[in-house]
C-alpha positions in Angstrom: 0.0 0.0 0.0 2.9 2.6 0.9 5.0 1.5 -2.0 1.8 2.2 -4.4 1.4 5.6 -3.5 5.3 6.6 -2.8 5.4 5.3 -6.7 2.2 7.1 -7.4 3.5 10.4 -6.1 7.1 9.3 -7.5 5.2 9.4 -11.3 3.3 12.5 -10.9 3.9 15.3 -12.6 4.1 17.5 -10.5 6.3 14.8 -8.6 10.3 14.6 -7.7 11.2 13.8 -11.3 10.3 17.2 -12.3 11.0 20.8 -11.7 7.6 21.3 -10.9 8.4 19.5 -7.5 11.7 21.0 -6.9 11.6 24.4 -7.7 8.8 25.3 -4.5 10.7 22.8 -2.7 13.9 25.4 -2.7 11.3 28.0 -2.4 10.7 27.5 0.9 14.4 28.7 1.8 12.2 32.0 1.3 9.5 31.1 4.4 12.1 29.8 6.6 14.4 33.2 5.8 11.2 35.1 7.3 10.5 32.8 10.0 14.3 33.2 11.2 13.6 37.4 10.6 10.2 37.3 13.0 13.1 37.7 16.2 14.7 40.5 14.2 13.8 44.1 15.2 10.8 46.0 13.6 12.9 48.8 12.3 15.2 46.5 10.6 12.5 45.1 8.4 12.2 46.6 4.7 8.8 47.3 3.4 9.7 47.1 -0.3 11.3 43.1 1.0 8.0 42.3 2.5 5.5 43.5 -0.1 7.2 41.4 -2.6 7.3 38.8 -0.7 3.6 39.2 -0.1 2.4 39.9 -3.6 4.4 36.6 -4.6 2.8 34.6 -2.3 -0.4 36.0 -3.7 0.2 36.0 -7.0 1.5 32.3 -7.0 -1.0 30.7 -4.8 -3.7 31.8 -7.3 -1.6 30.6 -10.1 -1.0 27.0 -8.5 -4.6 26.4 -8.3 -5.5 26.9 -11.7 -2.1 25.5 -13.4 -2.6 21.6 -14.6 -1.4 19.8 -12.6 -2.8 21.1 -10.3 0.6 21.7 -7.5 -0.4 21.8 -3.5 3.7 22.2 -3.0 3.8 25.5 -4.8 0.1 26.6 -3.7 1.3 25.4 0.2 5.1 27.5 -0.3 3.3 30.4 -1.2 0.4 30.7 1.2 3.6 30.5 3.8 5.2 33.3 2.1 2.0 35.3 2.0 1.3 34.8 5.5 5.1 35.4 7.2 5.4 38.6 4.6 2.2 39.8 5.8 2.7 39.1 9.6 6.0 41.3 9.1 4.2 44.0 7.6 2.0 44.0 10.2 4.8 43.9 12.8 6.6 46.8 10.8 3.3 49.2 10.5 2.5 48.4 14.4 6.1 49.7 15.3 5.9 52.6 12.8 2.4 54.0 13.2 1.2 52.7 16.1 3.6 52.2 19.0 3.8 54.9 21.4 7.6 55.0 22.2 8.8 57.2 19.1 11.7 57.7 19.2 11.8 62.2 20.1 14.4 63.9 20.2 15.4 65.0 24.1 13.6 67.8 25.0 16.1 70.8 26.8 14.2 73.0 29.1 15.3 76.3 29.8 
């Protein structure tokens, strides 16, 4: 029974044979990256980084689901990259717009 389906998913074409399996494999280098980054500082996070990384995740999940075959590796890959981009947008707007220590300039009094 396991043999069957490790040969079924082994034939697929979207299996290990192609690049269709491979190339969202590698891709989740990408997730794990942001994962690592959620202990990094707000300030040190670049909008411009995390909107594409957002948009991609967007973008491609869409496109996995209408692609034949049909590929739950890149749909899965890219709903992870969506949601990590998105939580560090979220953390880098809360720090920016919405945190009460800003940073002011020390006040002299005379």
């Amino acid at each position: 029974m396991a043999a069957t389906k490790l040969q079924a998913l082994w034939n697929h074409p979207a299996g290990p044979k192609t690049i269709h399996f491979w190339a969202p494999t590698f891709k989740w280098g990408i997730s794990i990256a942001n994962i690592a980054d959620f202990a990094k500082p707000p300030e040190k996070i670049s909008y411009p980084q995390q909107v594409a990384v957002t948009c991609t995740g967007l973008i491609w999940s869409r496109y996995s689901l209408v692609i034949t075959p049909r590929n739950l590796n890149l749909l899965s890959v890219n709903v992870a990259m969506a949601g990590t981009g998105l939580y560090q947008l979220s953390r880098k707007i809360r720090q920016d717009y919405f945190s009460d220590e800003k940073d002011a300039a020390p006040q002299l009094e005379a």
